[in-house]
VOKE-976784 format. One record per residue (C-alpha): residue number from 0; x, y, z. Coordinates in steps of 0.001 Angstrom, whole numbers. Layout:
pos:NUM | u:X | v:Y | w:Z $
...
***
This chain:
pos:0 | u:38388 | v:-13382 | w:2817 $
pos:1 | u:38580 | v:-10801 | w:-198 $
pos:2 | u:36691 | v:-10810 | w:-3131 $
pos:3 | u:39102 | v:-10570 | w:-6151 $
pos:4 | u:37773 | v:-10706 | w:-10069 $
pos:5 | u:34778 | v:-12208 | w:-11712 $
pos:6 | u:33887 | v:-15740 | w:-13430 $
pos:7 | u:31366 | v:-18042 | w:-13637 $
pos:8 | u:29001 | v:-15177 | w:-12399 $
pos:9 | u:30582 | v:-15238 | w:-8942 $
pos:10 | u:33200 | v:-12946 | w:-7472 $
pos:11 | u:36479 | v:-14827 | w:-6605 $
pos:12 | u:37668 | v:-14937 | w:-3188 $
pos:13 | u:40122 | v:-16159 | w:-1237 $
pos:14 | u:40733 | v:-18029 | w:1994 $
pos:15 | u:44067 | v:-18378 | w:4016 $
pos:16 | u:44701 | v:-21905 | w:5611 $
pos:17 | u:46678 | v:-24766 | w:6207 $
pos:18 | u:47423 | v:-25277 | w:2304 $
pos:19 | u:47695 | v:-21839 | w:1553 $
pos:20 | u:45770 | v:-19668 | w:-537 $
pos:21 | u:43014 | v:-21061 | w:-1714 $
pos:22 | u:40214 | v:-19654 | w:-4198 $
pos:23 | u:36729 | v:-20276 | w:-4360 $
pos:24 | u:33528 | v:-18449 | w:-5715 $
pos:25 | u:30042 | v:-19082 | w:-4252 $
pos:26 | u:26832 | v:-17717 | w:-5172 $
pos:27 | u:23108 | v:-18991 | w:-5066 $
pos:28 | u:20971 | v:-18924 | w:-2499 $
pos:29 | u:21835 | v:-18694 | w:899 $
pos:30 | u:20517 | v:-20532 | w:4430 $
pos:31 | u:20312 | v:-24099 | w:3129 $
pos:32 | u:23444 | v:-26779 | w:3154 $
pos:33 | u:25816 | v:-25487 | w:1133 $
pos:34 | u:26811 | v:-27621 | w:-2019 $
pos:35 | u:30709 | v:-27724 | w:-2733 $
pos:36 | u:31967 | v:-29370 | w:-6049 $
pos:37 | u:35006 | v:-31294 | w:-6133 $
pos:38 | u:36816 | v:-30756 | w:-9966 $
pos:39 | u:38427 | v:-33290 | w:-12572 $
pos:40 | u:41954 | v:-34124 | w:-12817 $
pos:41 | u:43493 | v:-30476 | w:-14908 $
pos:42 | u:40080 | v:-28726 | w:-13328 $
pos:43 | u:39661 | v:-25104 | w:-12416 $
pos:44 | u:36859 | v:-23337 | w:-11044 $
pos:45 | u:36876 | v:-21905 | w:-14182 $
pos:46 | u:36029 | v:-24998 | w:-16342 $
pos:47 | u:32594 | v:-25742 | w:-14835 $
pos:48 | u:30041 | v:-25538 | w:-17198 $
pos:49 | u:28096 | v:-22598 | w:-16648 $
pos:50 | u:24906 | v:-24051 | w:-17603 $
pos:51 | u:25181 | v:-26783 | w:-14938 $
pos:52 | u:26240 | v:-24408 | w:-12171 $
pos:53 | u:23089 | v:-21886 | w:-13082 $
pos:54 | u:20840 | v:-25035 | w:-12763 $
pos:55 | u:22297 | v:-26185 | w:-9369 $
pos:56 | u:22817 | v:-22764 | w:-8001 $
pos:57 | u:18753 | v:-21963 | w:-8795 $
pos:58 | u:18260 | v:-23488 | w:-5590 $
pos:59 | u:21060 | v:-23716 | w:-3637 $
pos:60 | u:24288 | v:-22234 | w:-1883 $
pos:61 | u:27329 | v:-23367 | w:-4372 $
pos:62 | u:30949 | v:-23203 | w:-3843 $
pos:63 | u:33328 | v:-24147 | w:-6647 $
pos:64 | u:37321 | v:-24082 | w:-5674 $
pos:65 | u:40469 | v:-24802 | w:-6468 $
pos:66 | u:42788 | v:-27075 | w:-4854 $
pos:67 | u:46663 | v:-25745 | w:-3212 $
pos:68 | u:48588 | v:-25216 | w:-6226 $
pos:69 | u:46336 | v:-25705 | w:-8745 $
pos:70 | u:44623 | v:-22520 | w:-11006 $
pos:71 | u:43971 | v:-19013 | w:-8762 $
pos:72 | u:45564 | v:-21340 | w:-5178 $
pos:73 | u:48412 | v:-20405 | w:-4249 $
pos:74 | u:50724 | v:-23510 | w:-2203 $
pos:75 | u:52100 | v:-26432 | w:-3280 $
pos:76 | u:49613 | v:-28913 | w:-5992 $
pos:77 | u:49317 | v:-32285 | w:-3992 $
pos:78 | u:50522 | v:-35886 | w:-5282 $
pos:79 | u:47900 | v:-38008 | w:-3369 $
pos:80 | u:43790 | v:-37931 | w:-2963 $
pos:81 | u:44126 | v:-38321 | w:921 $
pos:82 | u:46367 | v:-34769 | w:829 $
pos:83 | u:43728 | v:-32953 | w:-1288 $
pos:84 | u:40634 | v:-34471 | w:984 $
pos:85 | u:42090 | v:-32806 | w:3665 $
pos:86 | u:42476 | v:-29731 | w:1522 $
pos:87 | u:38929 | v:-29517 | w:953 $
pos:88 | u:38252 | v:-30154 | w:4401 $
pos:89 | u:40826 | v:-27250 | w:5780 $
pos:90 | u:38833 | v:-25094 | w:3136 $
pos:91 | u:35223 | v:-26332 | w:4920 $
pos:92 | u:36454 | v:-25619 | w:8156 $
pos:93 | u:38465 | v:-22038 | w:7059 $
pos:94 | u:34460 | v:-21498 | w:5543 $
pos:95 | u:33004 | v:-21924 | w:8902 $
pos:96 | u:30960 | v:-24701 | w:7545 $
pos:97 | u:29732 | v:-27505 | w:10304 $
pos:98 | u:27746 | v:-29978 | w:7264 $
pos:99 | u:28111 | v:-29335 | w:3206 $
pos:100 | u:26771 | v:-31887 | w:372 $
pos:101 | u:29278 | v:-32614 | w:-1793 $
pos:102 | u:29852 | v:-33316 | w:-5847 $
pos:103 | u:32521 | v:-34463 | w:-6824 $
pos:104 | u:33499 | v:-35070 | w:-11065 $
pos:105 | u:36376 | v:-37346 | w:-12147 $
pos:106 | u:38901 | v:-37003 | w:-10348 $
pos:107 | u:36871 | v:-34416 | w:-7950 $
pos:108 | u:35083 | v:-37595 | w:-7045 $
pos:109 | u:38043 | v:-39577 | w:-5656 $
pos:110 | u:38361 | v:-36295 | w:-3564 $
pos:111 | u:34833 | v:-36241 | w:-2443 $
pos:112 | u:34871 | v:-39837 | w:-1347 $
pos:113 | u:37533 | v:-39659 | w:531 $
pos:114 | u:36392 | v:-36235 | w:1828 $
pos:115 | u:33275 | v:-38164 | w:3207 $
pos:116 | u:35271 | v:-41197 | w:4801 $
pos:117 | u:37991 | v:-38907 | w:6520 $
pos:118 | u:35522 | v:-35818 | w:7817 $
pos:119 | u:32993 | v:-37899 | w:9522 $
pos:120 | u:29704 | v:-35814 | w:10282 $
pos:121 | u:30299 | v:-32959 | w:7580 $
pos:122 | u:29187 | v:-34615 | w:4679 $
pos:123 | u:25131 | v:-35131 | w:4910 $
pos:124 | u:24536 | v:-36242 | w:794 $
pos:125 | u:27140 | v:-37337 | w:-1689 $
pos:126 | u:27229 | v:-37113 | w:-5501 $
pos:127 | u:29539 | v:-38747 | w:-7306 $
pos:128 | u:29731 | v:-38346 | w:-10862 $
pos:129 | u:31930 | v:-39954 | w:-13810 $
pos:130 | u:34366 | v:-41304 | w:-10924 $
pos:131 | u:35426 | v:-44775 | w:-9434 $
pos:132 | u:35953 | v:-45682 | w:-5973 $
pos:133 | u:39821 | v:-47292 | w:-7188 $
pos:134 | u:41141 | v:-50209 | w:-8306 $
pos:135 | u:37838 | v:-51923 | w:-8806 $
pos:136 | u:37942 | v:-55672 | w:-10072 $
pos:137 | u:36878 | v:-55981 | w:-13456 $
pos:138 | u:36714 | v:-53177 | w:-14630 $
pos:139 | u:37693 | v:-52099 | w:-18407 $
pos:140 | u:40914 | v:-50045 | w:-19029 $
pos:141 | u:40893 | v:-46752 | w:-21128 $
pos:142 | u:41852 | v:-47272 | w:-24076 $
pos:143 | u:45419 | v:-46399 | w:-24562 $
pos:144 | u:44240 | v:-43074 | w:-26334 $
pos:145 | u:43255 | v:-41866 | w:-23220 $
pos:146 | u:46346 | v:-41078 | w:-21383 $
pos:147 | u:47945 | v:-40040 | w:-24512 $
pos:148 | u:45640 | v:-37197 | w:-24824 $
pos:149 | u:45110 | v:-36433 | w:-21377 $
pos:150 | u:48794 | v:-36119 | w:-20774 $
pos:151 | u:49296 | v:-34027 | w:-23523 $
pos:152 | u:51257 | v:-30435 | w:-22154 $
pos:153 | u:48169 | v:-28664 | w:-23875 $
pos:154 | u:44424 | v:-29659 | w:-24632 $
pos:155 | u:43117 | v:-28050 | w:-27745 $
pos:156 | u:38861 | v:-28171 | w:-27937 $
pos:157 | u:39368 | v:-31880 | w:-30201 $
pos:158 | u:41284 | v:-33737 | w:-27351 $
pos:159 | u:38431 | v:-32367 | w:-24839 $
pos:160 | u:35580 | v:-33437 | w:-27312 $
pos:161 | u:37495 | v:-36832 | w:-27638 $
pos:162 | u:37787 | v:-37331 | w:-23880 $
pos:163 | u:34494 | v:-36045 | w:-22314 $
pos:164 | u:32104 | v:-36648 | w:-25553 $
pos:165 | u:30756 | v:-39269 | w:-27245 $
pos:166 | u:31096 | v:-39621 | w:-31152 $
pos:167 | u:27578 | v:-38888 | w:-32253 $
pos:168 | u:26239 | v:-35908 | w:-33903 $
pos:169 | u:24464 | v:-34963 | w:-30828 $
pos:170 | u:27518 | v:-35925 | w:-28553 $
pos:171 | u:29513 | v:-33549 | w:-30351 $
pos:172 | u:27311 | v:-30662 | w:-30911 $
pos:173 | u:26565 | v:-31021 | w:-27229 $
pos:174 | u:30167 | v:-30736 | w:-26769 $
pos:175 | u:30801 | v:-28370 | w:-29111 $
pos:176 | u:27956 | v:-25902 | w:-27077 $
pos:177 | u:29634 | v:-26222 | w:-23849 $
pos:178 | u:33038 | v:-25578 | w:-24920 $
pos:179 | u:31701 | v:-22236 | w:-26161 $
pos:180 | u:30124 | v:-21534 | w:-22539 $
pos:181 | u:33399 | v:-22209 | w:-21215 $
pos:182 | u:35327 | v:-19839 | w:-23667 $
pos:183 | u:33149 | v:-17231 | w:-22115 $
pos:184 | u:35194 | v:-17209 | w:-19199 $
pos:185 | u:37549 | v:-14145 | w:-19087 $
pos:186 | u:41262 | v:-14806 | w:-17939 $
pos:187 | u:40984 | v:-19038 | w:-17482 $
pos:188 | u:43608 | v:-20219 | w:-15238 $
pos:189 | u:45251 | v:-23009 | w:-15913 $
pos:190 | u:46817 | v:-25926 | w:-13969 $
pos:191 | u:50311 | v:-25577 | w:-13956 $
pos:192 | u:53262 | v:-28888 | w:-15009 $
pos:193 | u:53786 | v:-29177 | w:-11267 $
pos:194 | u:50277 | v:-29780 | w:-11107 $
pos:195 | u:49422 | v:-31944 | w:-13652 $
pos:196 | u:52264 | v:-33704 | w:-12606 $
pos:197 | u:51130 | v:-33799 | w:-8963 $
pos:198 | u:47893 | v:-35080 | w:-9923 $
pos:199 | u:48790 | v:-37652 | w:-12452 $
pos:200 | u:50604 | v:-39327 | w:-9039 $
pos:201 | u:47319 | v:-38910 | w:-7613 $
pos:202 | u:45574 | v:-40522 | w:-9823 $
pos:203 | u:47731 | v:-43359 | w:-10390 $
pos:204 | u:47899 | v:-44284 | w:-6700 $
pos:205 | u:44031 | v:-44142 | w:-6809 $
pos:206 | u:43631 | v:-46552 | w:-9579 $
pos:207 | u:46241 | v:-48986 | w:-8723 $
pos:208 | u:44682 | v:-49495 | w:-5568 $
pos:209 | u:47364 | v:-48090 | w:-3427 $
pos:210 | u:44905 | v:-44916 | w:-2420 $
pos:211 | u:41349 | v:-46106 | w:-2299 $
pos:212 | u:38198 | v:-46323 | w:-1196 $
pos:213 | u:37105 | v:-49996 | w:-2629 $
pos:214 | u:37378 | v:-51478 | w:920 $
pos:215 | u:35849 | v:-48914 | w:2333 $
pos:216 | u:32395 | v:-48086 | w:877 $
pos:217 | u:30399 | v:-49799 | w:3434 $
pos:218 | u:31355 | v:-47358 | w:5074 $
pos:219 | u:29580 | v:-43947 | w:3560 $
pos:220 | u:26176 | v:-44246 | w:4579 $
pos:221 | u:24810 | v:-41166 | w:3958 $
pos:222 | u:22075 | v:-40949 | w:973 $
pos:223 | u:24828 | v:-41207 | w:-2584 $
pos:224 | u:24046 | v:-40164 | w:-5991 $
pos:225 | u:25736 | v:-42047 | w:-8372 $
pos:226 | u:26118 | v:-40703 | w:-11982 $
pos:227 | u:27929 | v:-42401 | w:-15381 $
pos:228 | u:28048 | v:-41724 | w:-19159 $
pos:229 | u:27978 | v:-44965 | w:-20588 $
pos:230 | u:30196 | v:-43952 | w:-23189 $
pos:231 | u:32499 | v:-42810 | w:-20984 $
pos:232 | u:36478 | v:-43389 | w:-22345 $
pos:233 | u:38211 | v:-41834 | w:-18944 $
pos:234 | u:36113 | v:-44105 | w:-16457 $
pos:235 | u:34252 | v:-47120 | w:-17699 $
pos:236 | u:30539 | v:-46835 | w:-16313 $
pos:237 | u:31492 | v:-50347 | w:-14924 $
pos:238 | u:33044 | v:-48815 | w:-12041 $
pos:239 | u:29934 | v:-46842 | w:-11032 $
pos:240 | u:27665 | v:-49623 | w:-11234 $
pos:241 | u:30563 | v:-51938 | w:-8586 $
pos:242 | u:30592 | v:-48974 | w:-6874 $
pos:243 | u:26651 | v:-48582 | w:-5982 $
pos:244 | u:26583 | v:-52239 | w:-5455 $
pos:245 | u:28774 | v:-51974 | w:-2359 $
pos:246 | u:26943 | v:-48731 | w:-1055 $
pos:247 | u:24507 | v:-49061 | w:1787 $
pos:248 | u:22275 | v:-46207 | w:772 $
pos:249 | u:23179 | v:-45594 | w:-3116 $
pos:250 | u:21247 | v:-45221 | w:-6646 $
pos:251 | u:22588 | v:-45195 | w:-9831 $
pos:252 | u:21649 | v:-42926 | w:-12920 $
pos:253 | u:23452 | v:-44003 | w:-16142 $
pos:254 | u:22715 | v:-41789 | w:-19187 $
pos:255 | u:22882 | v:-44322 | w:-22441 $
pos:256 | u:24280 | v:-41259 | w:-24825 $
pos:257 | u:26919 | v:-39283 | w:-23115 $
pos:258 | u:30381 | v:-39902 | w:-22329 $
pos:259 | u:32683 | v:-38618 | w:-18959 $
pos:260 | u:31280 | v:-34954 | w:-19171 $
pos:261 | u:27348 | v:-36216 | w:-18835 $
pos:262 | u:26433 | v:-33513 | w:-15991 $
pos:263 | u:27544 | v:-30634 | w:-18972 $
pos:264 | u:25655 | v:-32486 | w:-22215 $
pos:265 | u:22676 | v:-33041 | w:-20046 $
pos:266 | u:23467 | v:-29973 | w:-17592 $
pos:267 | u:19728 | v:-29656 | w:-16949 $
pos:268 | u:18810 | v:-32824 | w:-16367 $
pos:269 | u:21162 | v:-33894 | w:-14522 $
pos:270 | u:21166 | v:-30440 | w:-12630 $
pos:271 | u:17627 | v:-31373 | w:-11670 $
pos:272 | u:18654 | v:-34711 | w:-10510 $
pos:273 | u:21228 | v:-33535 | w:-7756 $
pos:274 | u:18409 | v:-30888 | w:-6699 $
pos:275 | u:15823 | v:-33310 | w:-6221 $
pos:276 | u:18309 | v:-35446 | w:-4688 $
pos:277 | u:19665 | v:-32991 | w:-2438 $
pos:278 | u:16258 | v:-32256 | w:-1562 $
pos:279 | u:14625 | v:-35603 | w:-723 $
pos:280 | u:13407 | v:-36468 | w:2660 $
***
């Protein structure tokens, strides 16, 4: 591993594996089970919130990366959730890691499930935030907004209000606050057509039920966070409250006034959440 470049107040380094090159930055303290976060569909280690990563990393050992293909990685961006589980595992493993807790956002939370179903042992606590499990019955569509934006060959700071934030004054300003922590970043990689591209299969085969963990959740029993903005356009809070239903040892924290980027508008209070969680008995 070399260290390579700053961000996020972390060096970034790099780790040779099965998928390739793969970047990651770590910092906080060490000694205790480390806590790796899984990113949203277009994610970068460079588009974490600052202010939630300086909460979590107050008290424990944090590693942010990105997947093959996708911002600092070098190899080829992967199509299905299954392919970049078994990234993050290769990366785990490459770490010399034997158990991590995992958080996973968005689309980083199809990753961490599947993570946790495929790499039995590793994974001691699960957080899942602003995710779904898959194709899960009932659920409300985005509206049709949603993709339009998302798919868009560039987001400018209104499409990533509209799609993380909710509406209100305070939704916005919130918004507004951590877009400017994230503008701090020097030299902000990007993920590439062939990514998007790659992940927008992903994605699809996720929530069509193809590539899914819906009929498998009985299986994670590990202590899970669950976490939802209830004004969430990109993934209906619906799905997180099927999803803890099926979950053998799950709770549920919905936050009434924030959309699909809850963890950054309420970085410190959810922060202290996945501590306390992480620290439980």
């Amino acid at each position: 591993m070399t260290a390579a470049g700053e961000g996020s107040g972390a060096g970034t380094e790099f780790v040779s594996g099965a998928f390739g090159r793969l970047a990651f930055r770590r910092f906080g303290p060490a000694g205790d089970v480390p806590l790796l976060l899984c990113h949203r569909f277009r994610g970068t280690i460079d588009d974490w919130d600052p202010a939630f990563l300086s909460v979590l990393a107050s008290e424990r050992d944090v590693i942010v990366f990105d997947g093959p293909g996708v911002g600092h990685s070098s190899g080829e961006p992967q199509s299905t959730v299954t392919e970049m589980a078994s990234a993050a595992q290769d990366l785990v493993s490459r770490l010399g890691l034997e158990e991590i807790d995992l958080l996973g956002w968005s689309m980083g939370g199809f990753v961490a499930q599947q993570t946790a179903l495929s790499g039995r042992g590793v994974v001691r606590r699960l957080i899942v935030a602003g995710s779904k499990p898959g194709l899960v019955p009932g659920a409300p569509s985005p509206p049709s907004e949603v993709g339009q934006i998302a798919g868009k060959p560039v987001n400018d700071d209104e499409d990533l209000l509209y799609l993380f934030f909710p509406e209100s004054p305070e939704g916005r300003a919130a918004g507004v606050a951590s877009l400017e922590r994230l503008s701090a970043t020097p030299n902000r990689a990007v993920v590439s057509r062939a990514g998007v591209q790659a992940q927008s299969a992903a994605l699809t085969r996720w929530s069509s039920g193809t590539d899914s963990a819906w009929e498998r959740l009985d299986e994670l029993a590990m202590p899970i966070l669950i976490g939802a903005g209830a004004q969430d356009r990109l993934m209906d809070a619906f799905n997180s409250y099927a999803m803890v239903r099926r979950l053998p040892n799950a709770n549920l924290v919905i936050y009434g006034d924030a959309g699909h980027a809850f963890l950054f508008q309420h970085a410190e209070v959810f922060g202290r959440q996945v501590l306390d969680f992480l620290s439980a008995p």
